[in-house]
C-alpha positions in Angstrom: -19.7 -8.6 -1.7 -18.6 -11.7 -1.7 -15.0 -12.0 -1.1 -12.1 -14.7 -2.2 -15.4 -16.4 -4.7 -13.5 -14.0 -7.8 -10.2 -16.1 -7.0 -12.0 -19.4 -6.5 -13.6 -19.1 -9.7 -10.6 -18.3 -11.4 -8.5 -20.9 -10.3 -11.5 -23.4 -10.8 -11.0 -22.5 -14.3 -14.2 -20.1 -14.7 -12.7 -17.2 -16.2 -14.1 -16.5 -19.2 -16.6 -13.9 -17.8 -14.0 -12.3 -15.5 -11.6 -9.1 -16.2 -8.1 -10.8 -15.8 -6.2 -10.1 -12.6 -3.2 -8.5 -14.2 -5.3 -5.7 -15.5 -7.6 -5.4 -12.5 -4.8 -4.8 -10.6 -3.0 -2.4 -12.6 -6.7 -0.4 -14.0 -7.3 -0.1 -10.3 -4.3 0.9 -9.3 -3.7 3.8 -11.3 -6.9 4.8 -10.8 -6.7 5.2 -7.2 -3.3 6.7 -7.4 -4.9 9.5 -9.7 -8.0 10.1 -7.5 -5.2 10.5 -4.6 -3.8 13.3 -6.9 -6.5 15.1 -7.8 -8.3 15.2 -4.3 -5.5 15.0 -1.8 -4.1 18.3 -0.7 -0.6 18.6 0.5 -1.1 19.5 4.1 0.5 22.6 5.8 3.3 23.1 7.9 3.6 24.0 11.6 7.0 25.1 13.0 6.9 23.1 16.3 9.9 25.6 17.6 7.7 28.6 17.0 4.5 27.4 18.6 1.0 27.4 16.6 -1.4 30.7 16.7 -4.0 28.2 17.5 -5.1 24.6 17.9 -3.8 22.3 14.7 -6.4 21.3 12.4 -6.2 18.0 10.6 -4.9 19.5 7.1 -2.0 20.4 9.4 1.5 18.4 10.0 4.1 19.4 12.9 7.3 19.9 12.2 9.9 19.9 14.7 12.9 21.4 13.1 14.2 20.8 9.6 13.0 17.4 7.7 16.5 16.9 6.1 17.2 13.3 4.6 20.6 11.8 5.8 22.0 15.0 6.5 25.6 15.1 7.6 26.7 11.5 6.5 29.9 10.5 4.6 29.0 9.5 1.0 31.8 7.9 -1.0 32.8 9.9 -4.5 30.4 7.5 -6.5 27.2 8.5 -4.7 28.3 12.1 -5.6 25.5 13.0 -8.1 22.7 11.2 -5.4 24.4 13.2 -2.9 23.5 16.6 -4.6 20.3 15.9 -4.6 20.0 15.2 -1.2 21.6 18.2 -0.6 19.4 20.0 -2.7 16.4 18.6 -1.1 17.7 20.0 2.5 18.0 23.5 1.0 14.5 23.6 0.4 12.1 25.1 3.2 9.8 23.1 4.7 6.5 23.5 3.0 8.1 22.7 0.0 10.1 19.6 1.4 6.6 18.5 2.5 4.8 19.1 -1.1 7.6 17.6 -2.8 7.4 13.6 -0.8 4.0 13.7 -1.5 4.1 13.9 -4.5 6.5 11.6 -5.0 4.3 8.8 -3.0 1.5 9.9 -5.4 3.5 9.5 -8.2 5.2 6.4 -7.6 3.0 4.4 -5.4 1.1 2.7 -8.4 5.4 1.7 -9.2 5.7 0.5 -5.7 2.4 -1.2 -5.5 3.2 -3.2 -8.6 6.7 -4.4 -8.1 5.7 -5.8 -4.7 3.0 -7.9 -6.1 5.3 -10.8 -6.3 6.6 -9.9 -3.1 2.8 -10.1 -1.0 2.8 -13.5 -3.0 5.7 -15.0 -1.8 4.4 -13.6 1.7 1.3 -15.7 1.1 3.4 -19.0 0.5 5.2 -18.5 3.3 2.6 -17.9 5.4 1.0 -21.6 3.8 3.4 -23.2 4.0 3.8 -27.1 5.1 2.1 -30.0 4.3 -1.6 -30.1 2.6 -2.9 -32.9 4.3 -5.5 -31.0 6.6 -6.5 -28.6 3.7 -6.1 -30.7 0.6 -7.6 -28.5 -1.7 -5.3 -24.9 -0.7 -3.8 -23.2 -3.4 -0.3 -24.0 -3.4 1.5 -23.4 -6.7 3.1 -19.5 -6.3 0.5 -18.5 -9.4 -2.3 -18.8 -7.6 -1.1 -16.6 -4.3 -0.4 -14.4 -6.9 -4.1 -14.7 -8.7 -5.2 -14.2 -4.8 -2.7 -11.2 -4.2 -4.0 -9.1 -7.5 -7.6 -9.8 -6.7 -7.0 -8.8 -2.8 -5.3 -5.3 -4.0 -7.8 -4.4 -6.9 -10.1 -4.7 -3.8 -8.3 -2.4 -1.9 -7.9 0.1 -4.5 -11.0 0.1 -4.8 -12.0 0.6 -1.8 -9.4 3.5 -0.8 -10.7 5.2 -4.1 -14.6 5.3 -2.8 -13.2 6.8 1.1 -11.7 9.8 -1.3 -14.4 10.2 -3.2 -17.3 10.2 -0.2 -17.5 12.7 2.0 -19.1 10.7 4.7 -17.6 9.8 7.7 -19.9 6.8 8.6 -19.3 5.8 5.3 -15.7 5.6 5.5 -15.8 4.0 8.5 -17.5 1.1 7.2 -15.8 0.7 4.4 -12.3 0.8 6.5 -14.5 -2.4 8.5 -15.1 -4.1 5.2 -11.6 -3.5 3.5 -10.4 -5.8 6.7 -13.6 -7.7 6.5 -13.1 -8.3 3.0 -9.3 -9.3 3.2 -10.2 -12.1 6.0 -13.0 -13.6 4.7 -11.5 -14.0 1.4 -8.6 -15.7 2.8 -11.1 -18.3 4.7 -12.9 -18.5 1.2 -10.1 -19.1 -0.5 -7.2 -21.0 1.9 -9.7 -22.7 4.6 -8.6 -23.1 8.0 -9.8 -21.3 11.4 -10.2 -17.9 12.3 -7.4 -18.1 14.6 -4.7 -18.6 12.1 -6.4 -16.8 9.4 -5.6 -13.8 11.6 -2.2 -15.1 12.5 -1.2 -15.0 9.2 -3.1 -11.8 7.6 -0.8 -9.6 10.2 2.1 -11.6 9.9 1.7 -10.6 6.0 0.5 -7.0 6.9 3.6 -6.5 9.1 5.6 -7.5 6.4 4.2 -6.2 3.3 4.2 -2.7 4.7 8.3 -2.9 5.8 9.0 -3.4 2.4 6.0 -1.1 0.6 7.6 1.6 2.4 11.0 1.1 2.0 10.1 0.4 -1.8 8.3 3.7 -1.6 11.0 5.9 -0.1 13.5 4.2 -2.9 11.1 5.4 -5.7 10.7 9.0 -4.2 14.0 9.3 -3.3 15.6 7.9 -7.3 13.0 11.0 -8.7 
């Protein structure tokens, strides 16, 4: 409940009280990725072509025609044994093509999630970056973004794991509000500055980060 205060007193120095960020991030994260596992149901397949008996409920996805992955494209004899897969993959009908990606984005998001930690930190110093005369005391070595980053996501995860675990619309919905709450107001805490370019920056970073969580994602899913 207070947000970007964690980081401050870390990189003040106070930090003997306080769970390191490494671990927060990583306890959290697996933990979140398991609730998604255990509570998350693959949703069920509608054959756009045939037409649904009946309105689609929200446990539903559309299909319109096969969901094949690079179907059709010229692989070179040393992609031969990742070709097969892919192959394999578009054999499979598509409630089972369905089940089969998410799982894999269960399974591997904690990989992704981790591996692009440095990335949403370099993201941050970009997004900082120039000279510290207006905001003398902003974090500027690439440790601390990173300090900022892990406490940011443990957040999150947390966060994400709570809207699985309550059944409560108005509840989710104000924690969705807080999670972006949260993420703003710790970057004011934390990196100063106004509102304007707090924002500025939080979607250049969102914008970003999510290109390359998902590409990172679809890497993972597609290597198991």
């Amino acid at each position: 409940f207070r947000p970007g205060v964690l980081t401050v007193d870390y990189l003040a120095g106070r930090r003997r009280r306080y769970v390191r960020p490494g671990r927060l991030f990583v306890g959290l994260s697996i933990a979140m990725f398991a609730l998604l596992r255990l509570f998350v149901s693959t949703p069920e397949v509608v054959e756009a072509a045939a037409g649904p008996a009946g309105p689609v409920s929200a446990k539903q996805v559309v299909v319109d025609g096969d969901i094949d992955i690079l179907k059709d494209v010229p692989w070179p004899s040393t992609l031969a044994p990742l070709r097969s897969r892919f192959e394999a993959f578009n054999r499979l009908p598509s409630q089972q093509k369905v089940e089969q990606v998410t799982a894999g984005m269960l399974r591997y998001g904690p990989w992704a999630a981790i591996g692009l930690l440095p990335l949403f930190a370099l993201l941050l110093r970009i997004a900082y970056a120039g000279r510290s005369g207006r905001h003398p005391r902003r974090p500027r070595l690439y440790a601390a973004h990173l300090v900022f980053g892990a406490h940011n996501h443990a957040f999150l995860f947390l966060a994400v794991s709570l809207l699985v675990l309550i059944d409560s619309t108005p509840v989710r919905a104000t924690l969705g509000l807080w999670m972006v709450i949260y993420v703003l107001a710790s970057m004011k805490t934390v990196y100063g500055g106004g509102w304007a370019g707090i924002v500025v920056r939080a979607i250049f970073i969102a914008l970003a980060y999510s290109v390359f969580f998902a590409v990172a994602l679809v890497a993972l899913v597609v290597a198991a």
